[in-house]
C-alpha positions in Angstrom: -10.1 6.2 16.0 -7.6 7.2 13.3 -5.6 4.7 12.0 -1.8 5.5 10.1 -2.3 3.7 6.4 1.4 4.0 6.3 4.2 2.9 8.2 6.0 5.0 10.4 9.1 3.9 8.7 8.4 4.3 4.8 11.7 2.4 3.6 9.7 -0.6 5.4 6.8 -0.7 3.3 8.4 -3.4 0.7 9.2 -5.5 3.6 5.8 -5.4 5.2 4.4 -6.4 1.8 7.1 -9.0 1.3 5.9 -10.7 5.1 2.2 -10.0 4.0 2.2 -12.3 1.2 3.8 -14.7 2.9 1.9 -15.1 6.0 -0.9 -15.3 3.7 0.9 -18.1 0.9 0.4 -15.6 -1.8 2.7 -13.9 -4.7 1.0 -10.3 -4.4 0.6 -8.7 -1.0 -2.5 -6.8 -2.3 -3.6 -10.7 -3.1 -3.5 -11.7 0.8 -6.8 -9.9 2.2 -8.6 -11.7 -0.8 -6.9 -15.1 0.4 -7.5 -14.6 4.5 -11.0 -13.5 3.1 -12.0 -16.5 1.5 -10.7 -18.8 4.3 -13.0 -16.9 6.4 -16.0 -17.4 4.2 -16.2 -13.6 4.0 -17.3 -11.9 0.8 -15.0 -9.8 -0.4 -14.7 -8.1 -3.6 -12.5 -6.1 -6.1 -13.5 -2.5 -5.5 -16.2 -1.0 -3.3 -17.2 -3.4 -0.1 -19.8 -1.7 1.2 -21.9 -3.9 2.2 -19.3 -5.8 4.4 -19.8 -5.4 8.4 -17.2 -4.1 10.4 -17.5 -7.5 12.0 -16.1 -9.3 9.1 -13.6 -6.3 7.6 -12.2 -7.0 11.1 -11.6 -10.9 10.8 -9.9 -10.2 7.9 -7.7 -7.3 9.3 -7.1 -9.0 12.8 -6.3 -12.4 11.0 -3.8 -10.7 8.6 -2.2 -8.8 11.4 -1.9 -11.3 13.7 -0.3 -13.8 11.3 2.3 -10.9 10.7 3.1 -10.2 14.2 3.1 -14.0 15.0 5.6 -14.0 12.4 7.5 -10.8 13.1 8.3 -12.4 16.8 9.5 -15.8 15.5 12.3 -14.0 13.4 12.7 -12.1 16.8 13.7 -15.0 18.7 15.5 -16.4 15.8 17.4 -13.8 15.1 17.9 -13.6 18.9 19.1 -17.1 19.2 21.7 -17.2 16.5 23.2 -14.0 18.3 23.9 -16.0 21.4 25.4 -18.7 19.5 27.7 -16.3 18.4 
C-alpha cells in the first residue's frame, strides 16, 4: 500500500516536526525515530537499514505515530475545553 511521505497540508510540515520532537523529548525531529528506536532496543542506524524487519521499522513508526496522535487529541480536548469556558 502507498503511503503520502508528505502532509496533505504542506504549511503543516513544521508543526508536525515541532510535535515530533516533542513526543519523542528530543531537539531535532529527524532525532526522534533514533530515540523511540533505542527505547525499543531496535537497531537503528544513520543511512541504509536494510537489514531491519518490517516488524521492528513498524514499532518504531506505530510508536511515533501513536505518541503524536495521543498528543494531537489532548490539545483537542484542551482546546475544546477552554472554548466552553468561554
Amino acid at each position: 500500500m502507498s503511503r503520502r511521505k508528505r502532509p496533505l497540508v504542506p504549511q503543516a510540515r513544521a508543526g508536525l516536526d515541532a510535535l515530533k520532537a516533542r513526543v519523542a523529548d528530543v531537539r531535532d525531529p529527524n532525532q526522534a525515530k533514533f530515540e523511540v528506536a533505542e527505547e525499543l532496543n531496535v537497531p537503528l542506524q544513520n543511512g541504509y537499514n536494510g537489514q531491519l524487519s518490517s516488524h521492528n521499522a513498524g514499532r518504531i513508526g506505530g510508536q511515533l505515530g501513536g505518541k503524536m496522535v495521543k498528543e494531537m487529541v489532548r490539545m483537542a480536548l484542551e482546546a475544546r475545553s477552554q472554548n466552553t469556558r468561554t
